[in-house]
N, C-alpha and C positions, 0 to 999 in steps of 0.2 A: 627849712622843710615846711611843706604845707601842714597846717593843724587838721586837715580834712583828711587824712590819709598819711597816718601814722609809719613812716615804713617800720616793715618787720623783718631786723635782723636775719643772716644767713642761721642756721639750728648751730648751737654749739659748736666748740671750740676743739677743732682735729689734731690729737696727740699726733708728733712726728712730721716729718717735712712733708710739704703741699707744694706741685709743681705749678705754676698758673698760668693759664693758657692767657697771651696778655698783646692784643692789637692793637691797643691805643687808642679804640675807641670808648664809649664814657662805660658801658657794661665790665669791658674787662677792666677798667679802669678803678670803676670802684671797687671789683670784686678784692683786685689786687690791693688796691687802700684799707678796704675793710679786712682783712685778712690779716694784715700788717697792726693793724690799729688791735685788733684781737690780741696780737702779741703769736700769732702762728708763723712757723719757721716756714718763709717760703723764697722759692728761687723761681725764676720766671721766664718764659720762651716764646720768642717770639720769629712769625714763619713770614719771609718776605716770598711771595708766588712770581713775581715780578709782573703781573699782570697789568700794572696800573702806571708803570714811568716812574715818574719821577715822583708822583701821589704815593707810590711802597715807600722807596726809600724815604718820604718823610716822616708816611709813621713810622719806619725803623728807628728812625733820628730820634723820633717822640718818646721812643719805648726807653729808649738807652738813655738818655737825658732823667725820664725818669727813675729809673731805675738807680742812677748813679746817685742820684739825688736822694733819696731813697738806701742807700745802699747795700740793695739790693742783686743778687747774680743775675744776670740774664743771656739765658741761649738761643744764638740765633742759627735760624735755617734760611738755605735760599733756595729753591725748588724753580726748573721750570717745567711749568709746571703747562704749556700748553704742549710740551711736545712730551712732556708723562702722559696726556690724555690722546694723543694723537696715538702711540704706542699704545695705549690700549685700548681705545674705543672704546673710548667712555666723553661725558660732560665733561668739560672744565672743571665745572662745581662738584662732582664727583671725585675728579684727579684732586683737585686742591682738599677734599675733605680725606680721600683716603692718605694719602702725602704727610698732612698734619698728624693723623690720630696714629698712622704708622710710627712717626718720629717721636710724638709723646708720649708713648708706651716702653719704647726703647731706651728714650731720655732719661724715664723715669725711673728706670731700672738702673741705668748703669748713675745716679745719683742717691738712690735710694730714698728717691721720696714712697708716701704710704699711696696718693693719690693724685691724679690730676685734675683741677679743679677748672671749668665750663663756664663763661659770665651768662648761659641763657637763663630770661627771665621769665614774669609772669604773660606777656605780651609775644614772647617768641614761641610758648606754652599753646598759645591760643591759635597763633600763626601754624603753628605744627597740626594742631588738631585739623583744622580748615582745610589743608593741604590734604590732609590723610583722607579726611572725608570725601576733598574732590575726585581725589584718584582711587578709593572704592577704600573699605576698611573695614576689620571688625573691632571688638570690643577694647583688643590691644591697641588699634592704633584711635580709637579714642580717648584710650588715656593719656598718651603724651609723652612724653617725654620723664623719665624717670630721676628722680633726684639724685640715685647713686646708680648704675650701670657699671660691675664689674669693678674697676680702677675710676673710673667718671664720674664725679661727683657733680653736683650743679645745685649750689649755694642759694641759688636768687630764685628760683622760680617762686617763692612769694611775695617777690618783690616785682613794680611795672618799673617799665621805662622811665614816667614820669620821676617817678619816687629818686629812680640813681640820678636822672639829671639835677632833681634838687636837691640832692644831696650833696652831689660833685661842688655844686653851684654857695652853698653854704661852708666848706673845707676852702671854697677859693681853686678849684682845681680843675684843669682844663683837659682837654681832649680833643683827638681828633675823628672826623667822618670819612668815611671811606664814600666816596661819590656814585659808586654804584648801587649803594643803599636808594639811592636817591630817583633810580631809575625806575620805567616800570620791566626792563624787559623779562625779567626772571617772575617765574609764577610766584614765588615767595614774596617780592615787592609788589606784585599786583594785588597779595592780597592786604600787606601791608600798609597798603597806599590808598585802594578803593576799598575791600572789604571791611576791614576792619575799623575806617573810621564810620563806613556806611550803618555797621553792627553799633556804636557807640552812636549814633544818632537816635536811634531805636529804644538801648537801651544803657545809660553810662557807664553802666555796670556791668556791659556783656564780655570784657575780658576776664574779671574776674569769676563770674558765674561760669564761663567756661571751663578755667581752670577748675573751680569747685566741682563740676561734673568729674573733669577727669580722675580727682579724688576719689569721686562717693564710685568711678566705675573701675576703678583700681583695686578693690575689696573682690567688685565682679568677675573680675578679670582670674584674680585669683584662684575664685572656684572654680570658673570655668576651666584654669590651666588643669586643677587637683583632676576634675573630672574626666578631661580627655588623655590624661595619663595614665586613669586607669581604662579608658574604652585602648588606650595604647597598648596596655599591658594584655589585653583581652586579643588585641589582634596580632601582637607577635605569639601568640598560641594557637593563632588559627580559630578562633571562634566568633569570629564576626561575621553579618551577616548583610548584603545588601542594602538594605532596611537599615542597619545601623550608622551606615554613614552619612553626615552632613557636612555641609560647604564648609563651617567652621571645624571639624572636628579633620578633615582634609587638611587646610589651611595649615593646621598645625599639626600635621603629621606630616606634609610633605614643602609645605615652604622652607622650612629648615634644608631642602635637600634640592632645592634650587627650580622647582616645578612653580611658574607663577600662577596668578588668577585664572587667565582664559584656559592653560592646562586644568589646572584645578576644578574647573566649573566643569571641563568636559569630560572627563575622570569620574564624576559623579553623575553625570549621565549616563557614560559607558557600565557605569557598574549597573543600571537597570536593563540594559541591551543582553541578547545572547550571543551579539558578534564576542569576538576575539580583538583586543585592540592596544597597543602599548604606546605609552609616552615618554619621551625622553628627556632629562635634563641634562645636564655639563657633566654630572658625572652620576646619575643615578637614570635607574631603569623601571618604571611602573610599567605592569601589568596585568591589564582584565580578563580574566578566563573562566567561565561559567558563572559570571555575576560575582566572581573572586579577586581581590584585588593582591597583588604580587608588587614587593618594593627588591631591589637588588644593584648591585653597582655596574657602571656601565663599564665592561671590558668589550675591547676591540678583537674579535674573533681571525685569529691569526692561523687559524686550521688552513690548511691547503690541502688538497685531495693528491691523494697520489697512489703508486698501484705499487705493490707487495710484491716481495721477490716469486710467491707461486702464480701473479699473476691477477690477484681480486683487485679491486678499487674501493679502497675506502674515503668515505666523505660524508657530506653531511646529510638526511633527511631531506624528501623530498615531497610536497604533497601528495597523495595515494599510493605514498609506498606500503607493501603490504610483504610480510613473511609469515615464516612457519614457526611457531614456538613452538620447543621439547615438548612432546606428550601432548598437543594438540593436531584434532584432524582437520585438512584443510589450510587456509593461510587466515592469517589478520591483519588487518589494516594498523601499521606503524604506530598512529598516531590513538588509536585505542587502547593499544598495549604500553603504551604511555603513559596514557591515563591513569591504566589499572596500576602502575604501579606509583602511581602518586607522585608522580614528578612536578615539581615548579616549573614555570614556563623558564626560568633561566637556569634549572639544569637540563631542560627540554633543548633547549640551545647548542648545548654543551655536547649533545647525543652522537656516536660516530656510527655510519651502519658500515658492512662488510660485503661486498657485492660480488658475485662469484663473473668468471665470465661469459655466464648466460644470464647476466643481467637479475640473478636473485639473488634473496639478501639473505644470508649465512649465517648471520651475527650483527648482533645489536650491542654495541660499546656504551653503555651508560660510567 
């Protein structure tokens, strides 16, 4: 180990079995050695996507060789894993990441380890942050990557690259590289490859100051959650107003519910308009209605119109439909008497009128 750069152990030592996510190359490598070397009960899996020939199957080779060596259990998965991403349309790099974290949650279960443990480090920390920043982000995704997530643990993020390679290198222990590491074509290796050494030109110490940010804004991050949980609690009561909504305070009220950025930014323009205007995602329904924001699930309206054994036709709401309320003179416009009585635009949806047939409305089915 270099005397310049001390590495600093994973944090203490995790009572109960640890599953460890283990590629064979030198991160998961050491995590799995230093783990071992702890004296912690771990069993270890390793996921062959077959993306790569004959290159998978060697790290498969690597992983089982050590492991036996070691020994240590280790579970293998085979995925393929281009034609899981063809069925869903999605990345590659998506299929393979949802693939793995799917099987290691299940793994882990039916082994009953406490955790699954991650070899990302201080430099993959850094590479996270850069990423998140190019493609737009707030406070959360400047902090990174989390050291425990749920069941996901991740030992090393105060540990660099550099540190496990000399480390591996003083134990006498080898490793293998996955060759697309080595590529530029993935935004992750472009930043890898150019950014990151370009930042360390600049400044030696810009991987670690980065990660130290993500730290001092991790503290941030937290008030910020405390605080938009209660502006949350304020608007499933109906007391928010216009004015009180920000891009951040959106963000996480409705990215949870599958609405991205360009939604999101326009959501918060809509809510200054006096139009009318609703967004959809995959399964949730926003909508703006007098500078009011409306969250609801997206159901597929299966009404069909049809006509009644005396003959009416009932169906849905039509713009300037207007009728008679009991005890009122004259007729009102449909969508007023709506209003008054306070309906949300998704029970507004929901509304059946009754239409006689001369064409007037008899009854309104809330």
């Amino acid at each position: 180990m270099s005397n310049k750069e001390p590495i600093t152990p994973p944090e203490g030592k995790v009572d109960g079995k640890i599953l460890v996510a283990l590629s064979g190359g030198a991160d998961s490598v050491y995590l799995f050695l230093h783990l071992l070397n702890e004296g912690t009960a771990v069993e270890a899996v390793h996921c062959n996507f077959r993306l790569r020939g004959e290159e998978s199957d060697r790290d498969e080779e690597f992983c089982k060789r050590l492991c036996e060596r070691k020994g240590v259990k280790l579970h293998l998965a085979h995925f393929d894993t281009k034609e899981y991403a063809k069925l869903h349309k999605i990345s590659i790099e998506l299929a393979a990441r949802q693939l793995r974290y799917k099987y290691f949650e299940q793994l882990r279960q039916d082994i009953g380890a406490q955790f699954i443990a991650v070899a990302h480090h201080k430099d993959d920390q850094a590479e996270t942050i850069i990423h998140n920043i190019v493609r737009g982000t707030g406070i959360k995704g400047l902090c990174g990557m989390r050291k425990q997530n749920g069941n996901i643990i991740r030992p090393l993020l105060d540990i660099t690259r550099v540190q496990i390679e000399e480390q591996l290198a003083a134990w006498g222990e080898t490793f293998v590289t996955d060759s697309t590491n080595l590529e530029d074509d993935a935004t992750r290796n472009k930043i890898r490859h150019n950014i990151i050494p370009l930042l360390k030109e600049i400044n030696p110490k810009a991987v670690e100051n980065i990660a130290r940010m993500a730290q001092h804004l991790t503290e941030t991050a937290e008030i910020e959650d405390s605080f938009y949980k209660t502006l949350e609690a304020r608007f499933e009561k109906g007391e928010l107003q216009a004015t009180d909504y920000t891009e951040g305070f959106l963000n996480f009220l409705l990215s949870p519910k599958g609405f991205n950025g360009s939604q999101i930014q326009n959501i918060l323009k809509a809510l200054h308009c006096p139009e009318t205007k609703m967004f959809l995602s995959k399964d949730f329904v926003v909508d703006i209605c007098r500078k009011q924001l409306y969250i609801s699930p997206r159901i597929e309206d299966t009404f069909v119109e049809k006509i009644t054994p005396s003959g009416n036709l009932m169906r849905r709401p039509k713009v300037g439909d207007r009728f008679k309320p009991k005890h009122f003179k004259g007729t009102k416009l449909l969508s007023d008497y709506l209003n008054e009585k306070k309906l949300t635009p998704a029970q507004k949806r929901q509304v059946v009128v009754v239409e006689n047939q001369q064409g007037e409305i008899i009854d309104v089915i809330i």
